[in-house]
C-alpha positions as a Markdown table, in Angstrom:
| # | Residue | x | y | z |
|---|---|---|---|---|
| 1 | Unk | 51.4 | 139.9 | 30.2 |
| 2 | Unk | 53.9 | 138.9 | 27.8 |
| 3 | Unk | 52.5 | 135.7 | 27.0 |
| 4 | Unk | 49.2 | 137.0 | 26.2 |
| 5 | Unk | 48.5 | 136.4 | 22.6 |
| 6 | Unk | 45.2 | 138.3 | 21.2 |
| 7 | Unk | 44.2 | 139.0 | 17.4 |
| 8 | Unk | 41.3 | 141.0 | 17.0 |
| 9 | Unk | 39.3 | 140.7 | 13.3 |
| 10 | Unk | 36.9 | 143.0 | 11.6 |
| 11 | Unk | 36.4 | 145.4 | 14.2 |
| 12 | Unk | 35.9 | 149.6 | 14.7 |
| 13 | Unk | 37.3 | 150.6 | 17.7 |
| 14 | Unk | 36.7 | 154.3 | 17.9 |
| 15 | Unk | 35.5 | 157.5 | 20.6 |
| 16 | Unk | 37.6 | 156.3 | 23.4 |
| 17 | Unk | 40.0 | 158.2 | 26.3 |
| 18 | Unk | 42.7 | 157.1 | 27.8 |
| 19 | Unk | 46.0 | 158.5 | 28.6 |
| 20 | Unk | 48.2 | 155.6 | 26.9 |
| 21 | Unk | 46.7 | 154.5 | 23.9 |
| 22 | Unk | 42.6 | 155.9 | 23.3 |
| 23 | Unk | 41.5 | 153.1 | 21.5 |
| 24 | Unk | 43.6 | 150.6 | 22.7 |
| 25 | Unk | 46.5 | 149.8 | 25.0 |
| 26 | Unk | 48.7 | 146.7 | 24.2 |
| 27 | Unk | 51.4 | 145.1 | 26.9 |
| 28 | Unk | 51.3 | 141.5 | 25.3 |
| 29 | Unk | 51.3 | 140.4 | 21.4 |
| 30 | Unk | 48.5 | 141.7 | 19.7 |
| 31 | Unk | 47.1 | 141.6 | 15.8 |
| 32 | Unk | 44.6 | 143.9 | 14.7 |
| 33 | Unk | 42.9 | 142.5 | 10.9 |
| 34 | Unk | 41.0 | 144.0 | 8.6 |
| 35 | Unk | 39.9 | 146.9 | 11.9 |
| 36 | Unk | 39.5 | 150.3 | 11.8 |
| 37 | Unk | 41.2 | 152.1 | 15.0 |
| 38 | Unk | 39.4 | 155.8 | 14.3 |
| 39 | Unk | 38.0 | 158.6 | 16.6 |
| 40 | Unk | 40.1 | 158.1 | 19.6 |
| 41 | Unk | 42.1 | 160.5 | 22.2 |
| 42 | Unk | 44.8 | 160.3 | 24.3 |
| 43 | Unk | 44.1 | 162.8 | 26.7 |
| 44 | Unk | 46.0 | 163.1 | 30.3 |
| 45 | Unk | 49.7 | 164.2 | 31.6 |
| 46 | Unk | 51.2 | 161.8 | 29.6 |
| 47 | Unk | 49.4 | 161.7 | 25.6 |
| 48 | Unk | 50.9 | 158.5 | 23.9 |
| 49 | Unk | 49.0 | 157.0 | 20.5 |
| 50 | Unk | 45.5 | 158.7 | 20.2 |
| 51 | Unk | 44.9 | 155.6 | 18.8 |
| 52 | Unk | 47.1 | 152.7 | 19.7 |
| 53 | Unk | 49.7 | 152.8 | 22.6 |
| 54 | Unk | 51.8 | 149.6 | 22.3 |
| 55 | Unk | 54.9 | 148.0 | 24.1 |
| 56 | Unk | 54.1 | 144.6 | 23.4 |
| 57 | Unk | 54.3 | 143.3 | 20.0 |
| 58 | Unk | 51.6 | 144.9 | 17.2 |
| 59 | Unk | 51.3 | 143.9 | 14.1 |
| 60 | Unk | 48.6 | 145.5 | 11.5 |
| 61 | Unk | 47.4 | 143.8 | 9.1 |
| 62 | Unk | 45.1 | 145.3 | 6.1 |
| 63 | Unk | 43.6 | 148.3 | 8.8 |
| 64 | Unk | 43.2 | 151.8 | 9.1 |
| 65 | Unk | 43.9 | 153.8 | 11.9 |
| 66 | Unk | 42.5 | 157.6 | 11.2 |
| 67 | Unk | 41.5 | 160.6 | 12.9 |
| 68 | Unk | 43.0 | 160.0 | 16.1 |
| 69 | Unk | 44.3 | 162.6 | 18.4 |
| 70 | Unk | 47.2 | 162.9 | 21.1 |
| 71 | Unk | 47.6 | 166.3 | 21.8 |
| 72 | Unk | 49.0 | 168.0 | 25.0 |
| 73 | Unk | 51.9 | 167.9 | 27.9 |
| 74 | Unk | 53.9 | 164.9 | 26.6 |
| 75 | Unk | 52.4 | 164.1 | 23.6 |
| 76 | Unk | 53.4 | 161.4 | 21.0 |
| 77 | Unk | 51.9 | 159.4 | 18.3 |
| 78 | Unk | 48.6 | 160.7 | 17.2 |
| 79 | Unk | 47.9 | 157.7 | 15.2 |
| 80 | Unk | 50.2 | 155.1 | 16.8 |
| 81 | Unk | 53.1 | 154.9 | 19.3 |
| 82 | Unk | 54.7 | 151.7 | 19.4 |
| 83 | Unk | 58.0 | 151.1 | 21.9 |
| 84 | Unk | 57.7 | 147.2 | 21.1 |
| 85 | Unk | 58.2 | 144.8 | 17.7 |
| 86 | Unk | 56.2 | 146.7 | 15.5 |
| 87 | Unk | 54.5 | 145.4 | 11.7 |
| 88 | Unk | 52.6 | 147.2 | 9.5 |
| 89 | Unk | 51.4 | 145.6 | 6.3 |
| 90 | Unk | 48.8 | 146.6 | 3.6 |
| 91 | Unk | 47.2 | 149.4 | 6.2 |
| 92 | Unk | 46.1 | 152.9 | 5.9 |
| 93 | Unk | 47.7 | 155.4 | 8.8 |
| 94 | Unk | 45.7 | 158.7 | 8.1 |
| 95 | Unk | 44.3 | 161.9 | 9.4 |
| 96 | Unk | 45.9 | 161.6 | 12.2 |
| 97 | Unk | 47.0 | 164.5 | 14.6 |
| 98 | Unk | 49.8 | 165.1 | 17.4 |
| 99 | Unk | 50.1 | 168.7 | 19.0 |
| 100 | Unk | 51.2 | 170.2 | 22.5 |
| 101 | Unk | 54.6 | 169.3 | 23.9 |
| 102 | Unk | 56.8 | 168.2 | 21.9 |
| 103 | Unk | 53.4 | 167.1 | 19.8 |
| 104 | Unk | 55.8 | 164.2 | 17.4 |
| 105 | Unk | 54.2 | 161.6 | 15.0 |
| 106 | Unk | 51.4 | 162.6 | 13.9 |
| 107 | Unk | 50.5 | 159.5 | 12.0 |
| 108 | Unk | 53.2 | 156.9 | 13.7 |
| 109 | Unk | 55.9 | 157.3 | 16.8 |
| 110 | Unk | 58.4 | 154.7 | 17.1 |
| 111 | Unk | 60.6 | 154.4 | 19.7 |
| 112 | Unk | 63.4 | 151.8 | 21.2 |
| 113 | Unk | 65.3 | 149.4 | 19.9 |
| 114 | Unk | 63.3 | 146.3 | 18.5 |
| 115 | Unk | 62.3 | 145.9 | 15.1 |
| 116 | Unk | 59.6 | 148.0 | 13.1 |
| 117 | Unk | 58.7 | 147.1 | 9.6 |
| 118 | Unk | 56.2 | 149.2 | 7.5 |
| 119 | Unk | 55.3 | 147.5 | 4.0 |
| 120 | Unk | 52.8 | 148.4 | 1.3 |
| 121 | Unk | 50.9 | 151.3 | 3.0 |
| 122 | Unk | 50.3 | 154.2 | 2.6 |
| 123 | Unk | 50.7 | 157.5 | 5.8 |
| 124 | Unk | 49.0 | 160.2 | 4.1 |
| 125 | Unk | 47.4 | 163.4 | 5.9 |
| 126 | Unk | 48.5 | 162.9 | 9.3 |
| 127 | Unk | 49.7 | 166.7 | 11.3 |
| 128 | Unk | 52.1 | 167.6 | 13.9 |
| 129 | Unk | 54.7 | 169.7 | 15.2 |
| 130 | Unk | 57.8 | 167.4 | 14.3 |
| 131 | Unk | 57.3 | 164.5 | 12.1 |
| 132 | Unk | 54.1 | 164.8 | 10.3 |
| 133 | Unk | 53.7 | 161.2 | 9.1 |
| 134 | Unk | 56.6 | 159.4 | 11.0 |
| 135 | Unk | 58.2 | 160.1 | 14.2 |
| 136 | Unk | 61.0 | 157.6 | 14.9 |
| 137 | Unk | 63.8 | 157.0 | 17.7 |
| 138 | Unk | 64.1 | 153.6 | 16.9 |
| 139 | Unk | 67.7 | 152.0 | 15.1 |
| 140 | Unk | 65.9 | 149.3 | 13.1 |
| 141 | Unk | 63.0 | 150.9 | 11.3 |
| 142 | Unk | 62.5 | 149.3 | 7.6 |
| 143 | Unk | 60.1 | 150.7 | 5.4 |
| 144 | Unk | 59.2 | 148.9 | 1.8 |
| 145 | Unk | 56.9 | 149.5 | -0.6 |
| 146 | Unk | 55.0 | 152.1 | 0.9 |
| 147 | Unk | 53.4 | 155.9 | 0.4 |
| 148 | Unk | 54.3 | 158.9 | 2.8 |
| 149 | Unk | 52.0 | 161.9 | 1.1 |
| 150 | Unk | 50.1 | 164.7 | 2.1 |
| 151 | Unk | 51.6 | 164.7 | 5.8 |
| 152 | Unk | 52.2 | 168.0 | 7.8 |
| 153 | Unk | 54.7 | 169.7 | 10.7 |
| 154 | Unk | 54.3 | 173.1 | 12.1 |
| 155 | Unk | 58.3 | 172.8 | 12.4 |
| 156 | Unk | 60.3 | 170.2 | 11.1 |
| 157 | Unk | 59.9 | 166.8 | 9.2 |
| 158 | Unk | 56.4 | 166.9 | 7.2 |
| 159 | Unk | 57.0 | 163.7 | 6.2 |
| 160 | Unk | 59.3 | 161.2 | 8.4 |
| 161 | Unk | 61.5 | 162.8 | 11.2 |
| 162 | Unk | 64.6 | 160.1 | 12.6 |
| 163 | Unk | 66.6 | 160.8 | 15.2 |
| 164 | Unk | 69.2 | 157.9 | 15.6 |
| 165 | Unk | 68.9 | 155.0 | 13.0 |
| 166 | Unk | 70.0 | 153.6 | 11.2 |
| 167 | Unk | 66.8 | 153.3 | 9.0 |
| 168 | Unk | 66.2 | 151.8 | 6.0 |
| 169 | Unk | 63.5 | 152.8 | 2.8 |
| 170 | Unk | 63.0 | 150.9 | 0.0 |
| 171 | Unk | 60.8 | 151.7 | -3.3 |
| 172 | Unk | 59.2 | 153.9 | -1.0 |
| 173 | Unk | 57.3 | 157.1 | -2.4 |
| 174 | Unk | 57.8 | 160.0 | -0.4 |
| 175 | Unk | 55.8 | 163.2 | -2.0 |
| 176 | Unk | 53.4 | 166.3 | -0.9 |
| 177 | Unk | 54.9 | 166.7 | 2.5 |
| 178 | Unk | 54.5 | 170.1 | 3.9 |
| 179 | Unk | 57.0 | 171.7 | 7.0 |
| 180 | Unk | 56.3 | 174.7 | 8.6 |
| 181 | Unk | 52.7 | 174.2 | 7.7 |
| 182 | Unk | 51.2 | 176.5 | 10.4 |
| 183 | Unk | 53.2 | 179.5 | 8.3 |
| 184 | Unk | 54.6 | 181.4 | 11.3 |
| 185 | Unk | 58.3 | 181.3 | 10.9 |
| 186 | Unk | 60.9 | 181.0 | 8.0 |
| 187 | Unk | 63.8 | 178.2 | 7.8 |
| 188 | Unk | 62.2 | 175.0 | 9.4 |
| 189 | Unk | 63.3 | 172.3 | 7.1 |
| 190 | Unk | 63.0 | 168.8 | 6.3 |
| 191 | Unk | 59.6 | 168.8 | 4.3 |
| 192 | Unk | 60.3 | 165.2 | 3.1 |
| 193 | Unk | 63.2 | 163.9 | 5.4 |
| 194 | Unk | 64.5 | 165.0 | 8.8 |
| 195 | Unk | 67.8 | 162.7 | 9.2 |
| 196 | Unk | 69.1 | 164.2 | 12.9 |
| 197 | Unk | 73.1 | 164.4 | 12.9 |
| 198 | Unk | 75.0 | 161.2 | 13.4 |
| 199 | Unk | 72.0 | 159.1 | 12.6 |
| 200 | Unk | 72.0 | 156.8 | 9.3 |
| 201 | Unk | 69.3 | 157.2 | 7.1 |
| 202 | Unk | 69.4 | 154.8 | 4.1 |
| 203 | Unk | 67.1 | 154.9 | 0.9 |
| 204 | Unk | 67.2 | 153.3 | -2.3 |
| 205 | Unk | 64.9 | 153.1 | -5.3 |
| 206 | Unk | 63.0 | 155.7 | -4.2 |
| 207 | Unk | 61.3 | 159.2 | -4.6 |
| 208 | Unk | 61.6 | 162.3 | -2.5 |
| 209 | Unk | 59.6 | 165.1 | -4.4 |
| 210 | Unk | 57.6 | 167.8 | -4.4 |
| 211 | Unk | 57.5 | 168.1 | -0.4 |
| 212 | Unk | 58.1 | 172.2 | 0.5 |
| 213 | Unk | 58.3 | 174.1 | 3.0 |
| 214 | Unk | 55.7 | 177.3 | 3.8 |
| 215 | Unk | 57.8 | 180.9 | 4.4 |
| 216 | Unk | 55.3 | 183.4 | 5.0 |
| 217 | Unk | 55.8 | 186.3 | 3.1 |
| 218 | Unk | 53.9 | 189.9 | 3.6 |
| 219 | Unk | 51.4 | 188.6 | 0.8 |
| 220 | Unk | 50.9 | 185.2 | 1.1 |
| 221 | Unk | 53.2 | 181.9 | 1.9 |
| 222 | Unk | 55.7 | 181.1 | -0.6 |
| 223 | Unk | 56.1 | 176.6 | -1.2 |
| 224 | Unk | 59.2 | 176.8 | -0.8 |
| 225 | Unk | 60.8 | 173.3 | -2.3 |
| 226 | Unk | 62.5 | 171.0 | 0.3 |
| 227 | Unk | 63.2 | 167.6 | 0.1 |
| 228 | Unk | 65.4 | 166.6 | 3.0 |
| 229 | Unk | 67.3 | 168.0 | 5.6 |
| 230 | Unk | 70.8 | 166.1 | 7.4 |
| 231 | Unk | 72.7 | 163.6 | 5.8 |
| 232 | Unk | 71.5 | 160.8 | 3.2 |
| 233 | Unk | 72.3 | 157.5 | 2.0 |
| 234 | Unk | 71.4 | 157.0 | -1.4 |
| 235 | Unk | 72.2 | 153.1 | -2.2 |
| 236 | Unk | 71.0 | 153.8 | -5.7 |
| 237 | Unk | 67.8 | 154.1 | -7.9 |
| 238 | Unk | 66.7 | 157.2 | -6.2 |
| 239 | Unk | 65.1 | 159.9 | -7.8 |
| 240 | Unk | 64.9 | 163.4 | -6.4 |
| 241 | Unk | 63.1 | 166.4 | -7.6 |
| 242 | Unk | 65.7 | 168.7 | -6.1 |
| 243 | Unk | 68.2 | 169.3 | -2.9 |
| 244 | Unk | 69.1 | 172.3 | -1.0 |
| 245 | Unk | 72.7 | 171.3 | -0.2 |
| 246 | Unk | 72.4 | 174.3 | 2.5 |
| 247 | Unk | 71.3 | 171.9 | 4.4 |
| 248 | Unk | 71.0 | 167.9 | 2.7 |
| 249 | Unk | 73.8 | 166.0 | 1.7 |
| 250 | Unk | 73.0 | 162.8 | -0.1 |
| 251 | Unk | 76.2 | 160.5 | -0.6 |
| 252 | Unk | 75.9 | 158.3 | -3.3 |
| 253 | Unk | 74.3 | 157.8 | -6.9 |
| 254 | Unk | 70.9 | 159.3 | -7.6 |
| 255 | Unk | 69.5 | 161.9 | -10.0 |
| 256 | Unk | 67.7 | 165.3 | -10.3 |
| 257 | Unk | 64.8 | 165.5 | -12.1 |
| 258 | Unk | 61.0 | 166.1 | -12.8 |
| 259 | Unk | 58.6 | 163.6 | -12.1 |
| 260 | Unk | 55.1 | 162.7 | -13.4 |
| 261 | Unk | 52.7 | 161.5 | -10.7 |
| 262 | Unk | 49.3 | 161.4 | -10.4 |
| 263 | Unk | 47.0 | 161.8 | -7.3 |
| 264 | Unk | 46.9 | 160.2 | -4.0 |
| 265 | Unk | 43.8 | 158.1 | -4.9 |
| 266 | Unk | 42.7 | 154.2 | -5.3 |
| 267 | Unk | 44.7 | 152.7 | -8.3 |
| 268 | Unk | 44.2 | 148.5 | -7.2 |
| 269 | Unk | 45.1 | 147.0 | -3.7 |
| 270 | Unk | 44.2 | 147.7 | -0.1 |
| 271 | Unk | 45.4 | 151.9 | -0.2 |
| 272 | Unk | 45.8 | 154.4 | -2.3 |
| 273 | Unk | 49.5 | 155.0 | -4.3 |
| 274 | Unk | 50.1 | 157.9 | -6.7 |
| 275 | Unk | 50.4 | 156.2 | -10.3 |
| 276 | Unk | 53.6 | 157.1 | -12.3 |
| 277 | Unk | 52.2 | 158.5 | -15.3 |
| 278 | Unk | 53.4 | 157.9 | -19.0 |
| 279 | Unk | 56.7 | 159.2 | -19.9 |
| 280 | Unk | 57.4 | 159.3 | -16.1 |
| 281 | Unk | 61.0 | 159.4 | -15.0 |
| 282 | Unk | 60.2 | 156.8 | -12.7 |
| 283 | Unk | 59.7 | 154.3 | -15.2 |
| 284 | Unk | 62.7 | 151.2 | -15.3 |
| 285 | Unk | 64.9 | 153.7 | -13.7 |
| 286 | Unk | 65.5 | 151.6 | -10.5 |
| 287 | Unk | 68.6 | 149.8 | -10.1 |
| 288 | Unk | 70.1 | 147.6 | -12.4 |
| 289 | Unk | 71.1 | 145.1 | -9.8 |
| 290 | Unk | 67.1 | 145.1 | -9.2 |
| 291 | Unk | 64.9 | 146.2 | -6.4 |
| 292 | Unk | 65.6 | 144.6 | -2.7 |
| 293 | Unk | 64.6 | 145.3 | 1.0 |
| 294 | Unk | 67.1 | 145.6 | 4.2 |
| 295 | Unk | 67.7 | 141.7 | 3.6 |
| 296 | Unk | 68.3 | 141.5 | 0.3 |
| 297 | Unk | 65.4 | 139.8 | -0.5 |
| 298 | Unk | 63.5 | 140.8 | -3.9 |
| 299 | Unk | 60.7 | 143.3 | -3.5 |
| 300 | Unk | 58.3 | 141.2 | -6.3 |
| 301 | Unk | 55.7 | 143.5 | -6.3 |
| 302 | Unk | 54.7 | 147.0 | -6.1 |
| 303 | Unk | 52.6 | 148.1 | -2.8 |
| 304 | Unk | 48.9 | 147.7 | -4.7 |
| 305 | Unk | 50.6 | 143.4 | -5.0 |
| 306 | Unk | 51.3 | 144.4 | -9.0 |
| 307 | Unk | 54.6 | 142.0 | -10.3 |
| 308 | Unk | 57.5 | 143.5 | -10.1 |
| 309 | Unk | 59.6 | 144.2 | -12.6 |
| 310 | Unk | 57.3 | 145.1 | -15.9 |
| 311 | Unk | 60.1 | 145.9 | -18.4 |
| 312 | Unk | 63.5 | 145.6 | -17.9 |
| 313 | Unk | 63.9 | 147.2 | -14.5 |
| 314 | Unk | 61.9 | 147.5 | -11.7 |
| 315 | Unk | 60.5 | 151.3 | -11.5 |
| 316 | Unk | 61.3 | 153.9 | -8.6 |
| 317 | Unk | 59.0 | 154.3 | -5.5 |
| 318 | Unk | 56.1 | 152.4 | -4.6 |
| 319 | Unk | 54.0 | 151.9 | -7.8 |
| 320 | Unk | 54.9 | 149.8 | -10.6 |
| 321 | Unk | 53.9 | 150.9 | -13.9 |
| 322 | Unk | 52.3 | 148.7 | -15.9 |
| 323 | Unk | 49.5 | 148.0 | -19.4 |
| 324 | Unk | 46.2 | 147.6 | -17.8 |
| 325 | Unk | 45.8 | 145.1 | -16.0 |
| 326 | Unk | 42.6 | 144.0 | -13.1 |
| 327 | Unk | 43.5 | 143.2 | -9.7 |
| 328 | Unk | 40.5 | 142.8 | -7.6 |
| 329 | Unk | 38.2 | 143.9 | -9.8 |
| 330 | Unk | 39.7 | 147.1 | -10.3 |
| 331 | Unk | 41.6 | 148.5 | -13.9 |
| 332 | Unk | 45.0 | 149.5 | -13.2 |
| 333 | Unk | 48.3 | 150.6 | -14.9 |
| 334 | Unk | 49.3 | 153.1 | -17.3 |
């Protein structure tokens, strides 16, 4: 099967069962372009990728995979679970849902140890019991350019949960992540970032805000503000709105501080971003040495394809500020 090279274009693939992979179920080297992968299940003993179960070689290119649901004994991935080379570029991983036992990744489970790269996308809205948006045992996950909002755990990790690394995120926006979402009990942390013990999680030009966790109280659920949880890298440029130290350490230079977003929502390109608005912190605050990936290659542009840098440096997270400008018909900047 490994020789087996397929691309599929332009397709929906949705309402299917299947106990590895609902929609589809990948062994060889396969491209999905311009699909949508939506409406599927992984139902059976063993619930792995709602929506795609891969351990071949996927790439996704310009997709979305949404409203897909593992749920169960066993149960991974409720958008994706890849244990192969993994790509996703310009793609939308949403909605998504993972719940049962241990119920991880509700938008994306990656485990092993070959390469995953996720790059200008955006995981927004996905739910599960550990690692909302991103599930990950895997040592060579890179992320660039990309949007993690809106995602939701019951326990840990509302937003991306790793377990070994090391990992890697770059100009990455990371905002809106709930943990302990279903309100029952008090201390689960990591609303943004769960970094396991002993595992490296690096991050740089980046922004981790505004993610909280839910303590219920006898009147209603306090938000209470948590950003990450373990032990980070900060290589610089990174912009958090605060840190429990209780229980995240972040080694190296970043800063504290407020910062002005605006919605989830379409602002040019493929998916949605959340614009930096005027007078943002955000704004040429990234490093002086510039903005590069895991390889030290420039990042160019911001994840809607905008040029980066506009002004002297390039700006933290995922969107670029900019004057208006039109990319594919649309009016951006701010």
């Amino acid at each position: 099967m490994g020789d087996v090279v397929a691309t599929l274009s332009g397709l929906t693939i949705q309402h299917g069962i299947w106990a590895f992979g609902g929609g589809i179920y990948n062994q060889a080297a396969l491209t999905l372009q311009n699909c949508v992968v939506t409406a599927n299940t992984a139902s059976g003993f063993n619930q792995l990728g709602g929506g795609i179960y891969s351990e071949g070689s996927l790439t996704i290119i310009g997709s979305i995979v949404s409203s897909n649901i593992s749920s169960g004994q066993n149960a991974y991935g409720g958008g994706i679970f890849s244990q192969g080379p993994l790509t996703i570029e310009s793609s939308t991983i949403s909605n998504n849902t993972t719940s049962g036992t241990p119920g991880a990744g509700g938008g994306i489970t990656i485990v092993g140890s070959d390469k995953a790269l996720i790059r200008n996308s955006t995981i927004s809205g996905n739910q599960a019991r550990t690692g909302g948006g991103i599930y990950t045992t895997s040592n060579l996950l890179s992320v660039v350019n990309t949007t993690i909002s809106g995602n939701a755990s019951t326990e840990g990790a509302g937003g991306v949960y790793s377990k070994y690394g090391p990992v890697g995120f770059y100009n990455v926006t990371i905002v809106k992540n709930t943990a302990n979402s279903d309100e029952i009990k008090p201390g689960r942390t990591g609303a943004g970032i769960f970094n396991e013990a002993g595992a490296t999680f690096s991050l740089a030009n980046s922004i981790v805000a505004d993610n909280a966790v839910l303590v219920p109280t006898d009147a209603k659920p306090i938000r209470d503000p948590d950003q990450c949880s373990g032990t980070i890298n900060s290589l610089g440029g990174n912009l958090l709105s605060d840190i429990d130290a209780g229980h995240c350490t972040v080694g190296g230079p970043y800063s504290i501080t407020a910062i002005s977003l605006g919605p989830l929502q379409n602002n040019g390109g493929p998916t949605k971003t959340h614009a930096l608005l005027p007078g943002s912190a955000a704004i040429d605050a990234g490093k002086i040495t510039g903005c590069v990936d895991g390889d030290d290659a420039p990042i160019a542009t911001d994840q809607r394809g905008v040029h980066r840098p506009y002004g002297p440096y390039c700006d933290v997270g995922a969107f670029e500020a900019s004057d208006s400008i039109f990319l594919n018909g649309f009016q951006i900047g701010v």
